[in-house]
C-alpha positions in Angstrom: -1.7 26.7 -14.6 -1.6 25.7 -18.5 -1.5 22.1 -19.4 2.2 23.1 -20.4 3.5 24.5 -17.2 2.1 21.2 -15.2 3.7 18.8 -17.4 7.2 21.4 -17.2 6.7 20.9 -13.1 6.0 17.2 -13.1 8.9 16.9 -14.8 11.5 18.8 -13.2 9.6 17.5 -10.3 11.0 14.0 -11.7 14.4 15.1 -12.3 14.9 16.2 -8.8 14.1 12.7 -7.5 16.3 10.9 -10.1 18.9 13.3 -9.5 18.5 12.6 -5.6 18.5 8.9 -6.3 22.1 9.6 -8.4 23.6 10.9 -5.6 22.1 8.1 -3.0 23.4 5.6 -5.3 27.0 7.0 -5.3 27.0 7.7 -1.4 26.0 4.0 -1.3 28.9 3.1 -3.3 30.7 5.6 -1.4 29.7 4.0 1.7 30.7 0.1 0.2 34.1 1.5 -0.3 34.8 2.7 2.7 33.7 -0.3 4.8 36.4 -2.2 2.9 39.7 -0.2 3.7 38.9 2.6 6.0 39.0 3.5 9.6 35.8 3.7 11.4 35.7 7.1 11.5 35.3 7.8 7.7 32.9 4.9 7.9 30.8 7.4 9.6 31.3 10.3 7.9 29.9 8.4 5.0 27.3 7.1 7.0 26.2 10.3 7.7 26.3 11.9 4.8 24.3 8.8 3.2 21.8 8.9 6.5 21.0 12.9 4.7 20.6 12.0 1.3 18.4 9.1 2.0 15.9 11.9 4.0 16.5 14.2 1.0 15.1 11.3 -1.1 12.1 10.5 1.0 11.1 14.2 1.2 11.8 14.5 -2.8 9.4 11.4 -3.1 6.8 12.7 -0.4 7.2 16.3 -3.0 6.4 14.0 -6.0 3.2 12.4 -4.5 1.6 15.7 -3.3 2.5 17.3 -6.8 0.6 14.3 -8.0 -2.0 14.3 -6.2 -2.0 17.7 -6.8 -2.8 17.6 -10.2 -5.0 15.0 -9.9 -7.3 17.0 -7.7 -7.0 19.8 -10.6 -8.1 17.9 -13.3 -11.0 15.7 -11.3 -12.0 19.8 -10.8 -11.5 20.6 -14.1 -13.7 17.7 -15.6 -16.6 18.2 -12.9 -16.6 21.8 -14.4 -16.5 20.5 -18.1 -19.2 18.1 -17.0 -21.5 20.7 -15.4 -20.6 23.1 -18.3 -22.5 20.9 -20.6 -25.1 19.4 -18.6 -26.3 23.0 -18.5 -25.9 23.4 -22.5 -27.6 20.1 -23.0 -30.4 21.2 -20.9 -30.7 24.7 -22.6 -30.8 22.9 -25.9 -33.5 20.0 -24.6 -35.7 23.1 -23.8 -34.8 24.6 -26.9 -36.4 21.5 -28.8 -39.5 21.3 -26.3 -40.1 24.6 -26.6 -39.7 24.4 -30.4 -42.2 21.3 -30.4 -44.9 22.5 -28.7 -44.7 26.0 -31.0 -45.1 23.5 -34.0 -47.4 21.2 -32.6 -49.7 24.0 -31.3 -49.7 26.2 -34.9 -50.9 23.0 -36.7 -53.7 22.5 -34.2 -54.8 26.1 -35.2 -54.3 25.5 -38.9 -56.7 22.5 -38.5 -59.2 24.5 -37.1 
């Protein structure tokens, strides 16, 4: 998964909880209403319906974290590869040079002679 489509999937991963929250917010609201002039009856159908977006919100939330965590686990995994990418350059090169030195160092030992 591209850079791109992670940050498209946070996102819309962040939409859906806001747009969760929206709709929390206005059953609340809902809720305040009723409590003021309704029977008890529609106090509980609003209850209820509040109770479900409220577990809606949590799982949303508990959807965010994993995608999170998620993606942190990716890019910890993509930076240990980047690191042990170039570890094994820089040791290529660091025989390179050694390799290079003592070819130097041991034709001007012969020239001496």
């Amino acid at each position: 998964m591209s850079t791109l489509d992670q940050r498209q999937e946070v996102l819309a991963q962040k939409e859906r909880v806001a747009a969760t929250f929206r709709e929390l917010l206005a059953s609340t609201e809902d809720l305040l209403k009723a409590t003021a002039s309704y029977t008890g009856s529609e106090i509980e159908e609003v209850r209820a319906k509040l109770k479900v977006q409220v577990e809606q919100a949590r799982v949303h939330a508990h959807d965010v974290e994993g995608v999170a965590a998620q993606k942190y686990r990716e890019a910890t995994q993509a930076t240990e590869a980047y690191v042990q990418q170039n570890v094994s350059i820089g040791i290529a090169a660091l025989i390179g040079v050694l390799f290079g030195s003592l070819a130097t160092s041991g034709g001007g030992s012969r020239d001496r002679e």
